[in-house]
C-alpha angles and dihedrals in degrees: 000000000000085000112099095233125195138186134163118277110214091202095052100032100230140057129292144198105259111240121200085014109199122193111235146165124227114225094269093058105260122136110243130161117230118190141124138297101261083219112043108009092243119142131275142198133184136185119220136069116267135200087269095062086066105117101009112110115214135241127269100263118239123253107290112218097279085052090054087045093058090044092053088054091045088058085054107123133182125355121269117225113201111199128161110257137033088238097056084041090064088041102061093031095074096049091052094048127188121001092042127094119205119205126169125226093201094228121298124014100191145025151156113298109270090210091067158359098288100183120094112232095183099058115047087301092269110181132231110221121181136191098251114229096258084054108048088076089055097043090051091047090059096044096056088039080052097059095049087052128081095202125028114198118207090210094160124135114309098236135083084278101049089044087055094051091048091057102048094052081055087058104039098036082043079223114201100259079208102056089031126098128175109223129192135205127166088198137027103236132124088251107040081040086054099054100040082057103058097049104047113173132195118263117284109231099182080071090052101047095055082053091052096048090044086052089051102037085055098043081053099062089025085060105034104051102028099072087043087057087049098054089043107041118000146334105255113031116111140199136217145191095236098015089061096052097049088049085056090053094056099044089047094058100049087050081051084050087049104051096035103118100215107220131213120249135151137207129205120211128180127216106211122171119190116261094241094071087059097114087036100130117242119003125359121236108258122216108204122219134176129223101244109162125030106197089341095311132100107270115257107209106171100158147005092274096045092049089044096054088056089052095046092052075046096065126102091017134140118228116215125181104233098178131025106188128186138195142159119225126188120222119202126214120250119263114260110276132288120215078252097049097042086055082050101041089047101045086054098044105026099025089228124154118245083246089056098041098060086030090069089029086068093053094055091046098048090054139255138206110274100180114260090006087061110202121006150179104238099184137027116251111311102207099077137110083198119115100187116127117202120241100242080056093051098043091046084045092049092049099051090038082064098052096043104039104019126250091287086068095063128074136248089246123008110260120257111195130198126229114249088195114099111243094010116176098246090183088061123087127244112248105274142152111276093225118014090205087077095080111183089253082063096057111025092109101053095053140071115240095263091048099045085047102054088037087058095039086050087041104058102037091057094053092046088057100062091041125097113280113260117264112221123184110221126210130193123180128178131198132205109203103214101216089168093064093244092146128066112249112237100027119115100208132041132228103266094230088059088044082053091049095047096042090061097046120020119178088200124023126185129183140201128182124193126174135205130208104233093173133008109217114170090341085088090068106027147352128190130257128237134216101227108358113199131185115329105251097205095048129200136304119311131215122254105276146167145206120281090009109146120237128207118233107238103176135327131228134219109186124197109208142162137227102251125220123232115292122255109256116255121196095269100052093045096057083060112049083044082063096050090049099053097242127141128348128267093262094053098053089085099048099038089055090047089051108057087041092044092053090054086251089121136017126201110231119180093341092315135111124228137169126249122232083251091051090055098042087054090044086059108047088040087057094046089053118026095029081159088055099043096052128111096209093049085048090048093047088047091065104041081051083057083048093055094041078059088056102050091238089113142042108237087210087067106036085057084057107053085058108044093060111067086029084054096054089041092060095044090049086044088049090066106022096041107106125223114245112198106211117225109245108241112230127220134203094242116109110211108238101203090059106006094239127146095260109222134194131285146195114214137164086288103032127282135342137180113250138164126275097226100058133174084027083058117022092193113150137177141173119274112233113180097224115223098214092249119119109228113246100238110043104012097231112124129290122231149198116249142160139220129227095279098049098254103143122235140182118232145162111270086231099071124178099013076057116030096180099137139155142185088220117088104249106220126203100250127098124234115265088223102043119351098244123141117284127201138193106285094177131324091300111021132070123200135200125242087191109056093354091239107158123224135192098236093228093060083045095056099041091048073063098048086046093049089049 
C-alpha cells in the first residue's frame, strides 16, 4: 500500500504510522486494515476501505441481532401448557400427548405483600404484588420453559380464580402476549381437552379484575380492623369483609336461641281402627288421626286442663269418617349440585366438612387412575352455582336412564333447571359426572372412601335429575266424633243423612293423611336429604276405607309440646343461607367456614355451629363500630357490584372507592372510641411442674395452648386438649378432643402416649344399659358400644338417666 496509513497504538498512546498494512473484513462485512505499530510492533486496527480492497469481494456477514433473534425462534419446539396442580398436570397431559409440555403453577404465583398493605390507597388503589420466595424457583422454571416453546397455553381453572391465576402467571413469567392463549375446560376429558384447545381465546380481564377488587376489598377491611382488633382485645384475632358477616350471622342466631320464651301447647291425637278388625287376633291395626277443628274453628290447646277437658267431652264418643279425598302429586327430582348445595348434600348425608368436601371434589375433578382409561376427570368443575347440563350429558343420562330404568323412567323432555342463587354464572355447568357410563360400581375400586362416597353422592343426583318425576297417591280422611250419640254403637256404617249432618258441622274433626307411591320415578335412585326433617305430613299408608264407615277408639293422646326456637346452623345450612343472602362465591364457602373455626370465633358441637364468648365479643364491638361492614345487605350489595365488574358493567377502581371513604372515616373514628375489653384467663386444672403454678389458656399463632402464668419468669408450654367430660377405658384419665394434620377430630386418652386408647366417634358420659361399657356417637340419634357393640337410641338413653336421677 503507497498510501501512508495510521491508526492509534494502545501501547504508545498516539497514533502511529501501520507497518506491514493487510486489507480485511470484520465479520459483519465491513473493510477494514489490520498491521503493526511502526514504533513499537503492537497491534493495530483501523476502520475504512482503502485502495487495496479494490477487487476483493466480502464475506457473507454474520446474523445481526435481529438475525440471532429469528434463529432463536426458529430453534422454538413443542407448546408449554401451564395448569394449577401436578395432578391435573399429569391429567391433561395424557389427553394432549406428545409436543406438548405440562408444568404446574401450584396455585397462585403472585400476590399482594403479606408484611403490609400493599395497596395504594392514594393513588387509584393500585395494588403491589410480588413472587413470594417458594414460588420464584417455579416462576423461573416456566419462563425459561416459555422461551423453548412456540405456543404457551393458560389452561388454569375457568372461573375468576383461575382467570386470575392465568394472569399473573402473564406478569411474573413475563410470558410473550404474542405466543400466549387462555384455554377453558369445565371438565378434564379427551373430548372436553380437544375442544378447549382448538378454540383458544385471549384472557378475560373483566374477570380479573372482579378478582382483583375482591382481593382488595378484602386486604382493606383484613388490614384495617384487624390490627385494631389486636390493640382492643387480643394479638392474633383477625376480620374480614365476608368472614365477619357470616360470624354475625351465627352469633345472631344463638342470642335469638336464648331469648327465645318456649311456650305450652298440646295436641290431641286419636288412635281408630275399622270395626271389621274387631276379632283380628293381637293388636289391631291403629289408624292415627290428629284434632284439627273445635266448633269450626282450629283447636286451642294452651295447657294440660284445657287439653283434658277436650278428652273428657271426647269419651264415650263414635267416630265416623265423613269425607275420604285423592289426589295424585307429582314430585320432581332435585337439580344436579351447586358448589352450595354439594357442601350441603355431603355434610347431611356424609357428615363431611365444607373444607373436605371440595377438598375430595378436587380430587375428582383433577383426575385419578381408573384402571384401562388411565387418568381421568370424574366430575365437571366443581366451583359453580350453575345448574345447566349440557345436552351431550343429557342425551348420554337419558340413554343410560332407559336402559337402566326402563323408558318410563325418562321424561318426556329432558329438565332444564334454573339457578336459585343471585348472580349465578349461567355459562357455567352444574357439578356432574363427566361420563354417566362410570357408575360408582364401576370405580369403587379404584377410589379411596371419601372419594367412592362423594362420587356416588355426585353420581346419583345427577341421574335422578334427568329421570321422571315420582308419582305419589295422596290420601286425606277426615272424622267427625259424634259426642251428642247421634250414631248407633256397633254398626259399622252410618246413615248417610247423619254422616251429612256431621260432615257440615262437626263439633270435633280429626284428620289423617297417608300416601302411596304409585310410581317411583327418580326416587328409585335418590332422594334428597333434609336439614332438620320433622314428622312426615302425608303419613303412611292407610287402610281401605269408605265413607260413613264407623271407627273404634283405641286410645287417645294427648301430646305436651313447646314452641321450639330456630335451629343452630350446621355447615350445611349456613352455607345456605350465606347463598340466599348473597353473600360470598362458590369458591369462598369452604374458607370462610374454616376461618372463623380456625380463629376460636365458632366451635362445631355435634354437627352446629356456635359462637365463642371471644367471637361474640369481637361481633359486638365490630357492629358498634363498622355497621356498613357488618351488614348483611351491604355485604350482599358488595358482591352483586364484583358481578358487575365480571361483567364489564362497572369499573373495579371505583367500586373500591365507594367503598374505602366512608371505610376509611369509620376506622379513623373506631381507632380512638373503641373501648379496650380485657378477657378473663381461663384457668385449667393443669399445675405447671417446672414452677407449681395453676397453668391458663392461651391464643397463639395455631390456636391455644396451655402456658404458665409467670412467663417469662417460666416459659413452660403444653398443648391445649378440650376434655369431653368422659373417663378413657383403659387408664381412667380424661378423655379429650384432638385433631390430625389435616384437621379430622378425634377422641383420645390425655395420657397419650403413655395411653394410646383413641376414636373418631364422640364418646358420650353415659354408661351403656347392657353392660355398662363405654358408648359412643354412632350417628345423630344412635349411640353404639364399644364394649359389647349394643346400639341405643340416645333419648331413651338420656331419659334411663333422668329416671335413674
Amino acid at each position: 500500500m503507497s498510501e501512508r496509513l495510521e491508526a492509534y497504538c494502545v501501547k504508545c498512546r498516539e497514533k502511529r504510522a501501520v507497518a506491514d498494512p493487510q486489507a480485511v473484513f470484520t465479520a459483519a462485512g465491513g473493510p477494514a486494515t489490520r498491521g503493526r505499530c511502526s514504533v513499537c510492533g503492537t497491534t493495530l486496527f483501523r476502520m475504512g476501505a482503502t485502495p487495496a480492497h479494490e477487487g476483493m469481494t466480502p464475506p457473507e456477514p454474520k446474523p445481526t441481532a435481529a438475525r440471532r433473534k429469528q434463529t432463536k425462534s426458529e430453534r422454538r419446539r413443542g407448546k408449554l401448557v401451564i395448569v394449577e396442580s401436578p395432578t391435573k398436570a399429569r391429567t391433561i397431559g395424557k389427553f394432549l400427548g406428545r409436543g406438548y409440555t405440562l408444568r404446574p403453577s401450584v396455585g397462585h404465583v403472585r400476590d399482594l405483600l403479606k408484611s403490609r398493605l400493599s395497596v395504594d390507597v392514594e393513588h387509584n388503589f393500585e395494588p403491589t404484588y410480588r413472587v413470594p420466595n417458594e414460588k420464584k424457583a417455579i416462576v423461573k422454571e416456566l419462563r425459561a420453559a416459555a422461551e423453548s416453546a412456540n405456543e404457551i397455553y393458560l389452561a388454569t381453572d375457568p372461573d375468576r380464580e383461575g382467570e386470575a391465576i392465568a394472569w399473573h402467571l402473564l406478569e411474573a413469567a413475563e410470558l410473550p402476549r404474542e405466543r400466549t392463549h387462555r384455554v377453558v375446560f369445565h371438565e378434564i376429558t379427551r373430548s372436553a381437552i380437544a375442544e378447549a384447545f382448538a378454540h383458544p381465546k385471549g384472557l378475560d380481564m373483566n374477570l380479573v379484575s372482579a378478582q382483583q377488587a375482591r382481593r382488595i376489598l378484602d386486604r382493606l377491611v383484613g388490614y384495617g380492623i384487624s390490627p385494631l382488633l389486636w390493640r382492643k382485645v387480643r394479638s392474633r384475632l383477625s376480620a374480614g369483609r365476608v368472614q365477619s358477616v357470616t360470624q354475625r350471622m351465627i352469633v345472631d342466631r344463638e342470642r335469638e336461641i336464648r331469648a327465645f320464651v318456649p311456650v305450652e301447647y298440646w295436641t290431641i291425637a286419636a288412635l281408630l281402627a275399622q270395626v271389621t278388625t274387631r276379632k283380628a287376633k293381637g293388636d289391631r291395626p291403629g289408624l292415627a288421626a290428629r284434632l284439627v277443628k273445635v266448633r269450626g274453628e282450629e283447636p286451642s290447646l294452651p295447657d294440660e286442663a284445657t287439653t283434658m277437658a277436650v278428652v273428657r267431652a271426647l269419651d264415650g264418643a263414635t267416630y265416623v269418617i265423613t269425607d275420604i279425598r285423592q289426589q295424585q302429586r307429582r314430585r320432581n327430582p332435585a337439580a344436579p349440585f351447586t358448589t352450595s348445595t354439594l357442601q350441603q348434600e355431603a355434610s347431611r348425608r356424609l357428615g363431611f366438612g365444607a373444607r373436605k368436601a371440595m377438598t375430595v371434589a378436587q380430587q375428582l375433578y383433577e383426575g385419578l387412575n381408573i384402571g384401562d382409561e388411565g387418568t381421568v376427570g370424574l366430575i365437571t368443575y366443581m366451583r359453580t352455582d350453575s345448574v345447566n347440563v349440557s345436552q351431550e350429558a343429557q342425551a348420554e343420562a337419558r340413554t343410560y336412564i332407559a336402559q337402566t330404568f326402563g323408558e318410563d323412567f325418562v321424561p318426556a323432555t329432558a329438565p332444564i333447571y334454573k339457578s336459585r342463587a343471585k348472580n349465578a354464572q349461567e355459562a357455567h355447568e352444574a357439578i356432574r359426572p363427566t361420563s354417566v357410563l362410570r357408575t360408582p360400581d364401576a370405580v369403587a375400586s379404584f377410589l379411596d372412601r371419601s372419594q367412592f362416597r362423594l362420587y356416588e353422592l355426585i353420581w346419583k343426583r345427577f341421574v335422578a335429575s334427568q329421570m321422571a318425576p315420582a308419582v305419589l297417591d295422596i290420601t286425606s280422611v277426615d272424622i267427625a266424633a259424634d259426642t251428642e250419640r247421634r250414631l248407633t254403637p256397633g254398626s259399622a256404617v252410618a246413615d248417610e243423612a247423619v254422616v251429612a249432618r256431621l260432615a257440615d258441622n262437626p263439633a270435633y274433626l280429626f284428620r289423617a293423611s297417608g300416601s302411596v307411591v304409585r310410581f317411583q320415578g327418580f326416587l328409585a335412585l335418590y332422594e334428597e336429604g333434609r336439614d332438620d326433617a320433622g314428622p312426615d305430613e302425608e303419613g303412611g299408608t292407610l287402610p281401605d276405607l269408605t265413607t260413613g264407615e264407623l271407627l273404634d277408639l283405641l286410645e287417645l293422646q294427648p301430646d305436651q309440646h313447646f314452641t321450639q326456637p330456630p335451629p343452630r346452623y350446621t355447615e350445611a345450612t349456613l352455607v345456605k343461607a350465606l347463598e340466599e343472602n348473597g353473600i360470598g362465591r362458590p369458591s369462598t364457602y369452604a374458607a370462610i367456614l374454616s376461618t372463623i373455626q380456625d380463629r376460636g370465633y365458632v366451635t362445631r358441637e355435634q354437627k352446629r355451629l356456635m359462637p365463642t364468648e371471644l367471637g361474640e365479643i369481637v361481633n359486638d364491638l365490630l357492629v358498634e363500630h363498622f355497621p356498613d361492614v357488618m351488614d348483611i345487605g351491604f355485604t350482599a350489595q358488595m358482591e352483586e357490584e364484583l358481578d358487575q365488574i365480571a361483567e364489564g358493567e362497572r369499573e373495579w377502581h371505583s367500586v373500591v372507592g365507594e367503598f374505602y371513604g366512608p371505610f376509611s372515616q369509620r376506622l379513623e373514628v373506631a381507632a380512638e372510641e373503641m373501648e379496650e375489653v380485657e378477657l378473663e384467663e381461663e384457668e385449667t386444672d393443669e399445675i405447671c411442674e417446672k414452677c407449681g403454678a395453676r397453668m391458663i389458656v392461651k391464643f397463639g399463632r395455631f390456636g391455644k395452648f396451655i402456658a404458665c402464668p409467670n412467663f417469662p419468669a417460666c416459659r413452660n408450654t403444653k398443648p391445649y386438649f378440650q376434655k369431653i367430660g368422659v373417663r378413657c377405658p383403659e387408664d381412667g384419665a380424661e378423655l379429650v378432643e384432638k385433631r390430625t394434620r389435616k384437621g379430622r377430630v378425634f377422641y383420645g386418652c390425655s395420657n397419650y402416649p403413655d395411653c394410646e386408647w383413641s376414636s373418631w366417634k364422640r364418646p358420650v358420659p353415659q354408661p351403656c344399659l347392657a353392660c355398662g361399657g363405654l358408648l359412643v356417637e354412632e350417628n345423630r340419634t344412635t349411640l353404639r358400644c364399644l364394649q359389647c357393640e349394643s346400639t341405643f337410641d340416645r333419648d331413651a338413653i338420656e331419659a334411663a338417666e333422668r329416671e335413674a336421677v
